[in-house]
N, C-alpha and C positions, 0 to 999 in steps of 0.2 A: 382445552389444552392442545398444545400445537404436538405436531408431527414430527421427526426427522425426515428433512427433503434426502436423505442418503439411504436410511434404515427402517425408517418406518416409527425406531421409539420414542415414545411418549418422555422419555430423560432427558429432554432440555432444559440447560441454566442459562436465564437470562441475566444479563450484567449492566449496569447503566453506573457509570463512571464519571462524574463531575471531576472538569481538572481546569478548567478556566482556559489560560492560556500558557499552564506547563506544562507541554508538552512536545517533546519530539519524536523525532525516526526519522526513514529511511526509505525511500519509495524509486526503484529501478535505482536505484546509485544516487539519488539525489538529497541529501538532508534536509530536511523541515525542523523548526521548533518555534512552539506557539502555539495554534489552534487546533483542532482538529479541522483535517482535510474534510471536507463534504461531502467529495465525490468520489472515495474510496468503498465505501457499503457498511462501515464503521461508526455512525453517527456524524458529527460532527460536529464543528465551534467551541463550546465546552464543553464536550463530553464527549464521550465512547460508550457506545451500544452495542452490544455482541450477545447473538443467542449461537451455545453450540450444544450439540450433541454428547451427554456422558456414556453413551455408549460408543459409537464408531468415533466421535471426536471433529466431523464436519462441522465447520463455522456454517451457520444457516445465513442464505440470502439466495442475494440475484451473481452466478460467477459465470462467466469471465469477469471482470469490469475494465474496461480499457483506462491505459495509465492517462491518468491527466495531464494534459499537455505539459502545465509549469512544472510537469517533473521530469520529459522527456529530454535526454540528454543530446545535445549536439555528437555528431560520429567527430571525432578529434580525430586532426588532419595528419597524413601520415606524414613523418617524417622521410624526405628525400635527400637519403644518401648520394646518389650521383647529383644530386645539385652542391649539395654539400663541399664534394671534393672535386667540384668542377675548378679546372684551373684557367682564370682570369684571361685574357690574351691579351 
């Protein structure tokens, strides 16, 4: 039986989640729907795999995990009010 990586307790539920490709979310501000992502620590393709802790409530894995590039958002350019009301000559 596995461990808590947070707590030490033996109260982990493991969950494995068949959903094909109904699936969506939301990763840094970015919407997904369809698969599951791979490279979030989640499972992935069709399914979702999640052990967490019924004691402290830590999702177990490997964390940090850096966001996946197709989810990272371009910075949106700022708007420039003095060009704005620049007057023509």
């Amino acid at each position: 039986m596995s461990k808590c990586q947070r707590c030490a307790s033996e109260r982990i539920c493991s969950i494995y989640a068949k959903s094909s490709d109904l699936n969506s979310g939301d990763i840094a501000g970015v919407e997904f729907d369809g698969y599951v992502p791979h490279d979030v620590g989640i499972g992935g393709g069709d399914s979702v795999e999640i052990d967490w802790c019924l004691q402290c409530g830590h999702i177990q894995g490997e964390w940090p995990i850096e966001t996946p590039a197709q989810y990272v958002k371009e910075p949106e350019e700022a708007f420039d009010f003095d060009d704005f009301f620049k007057k023509e000559e």
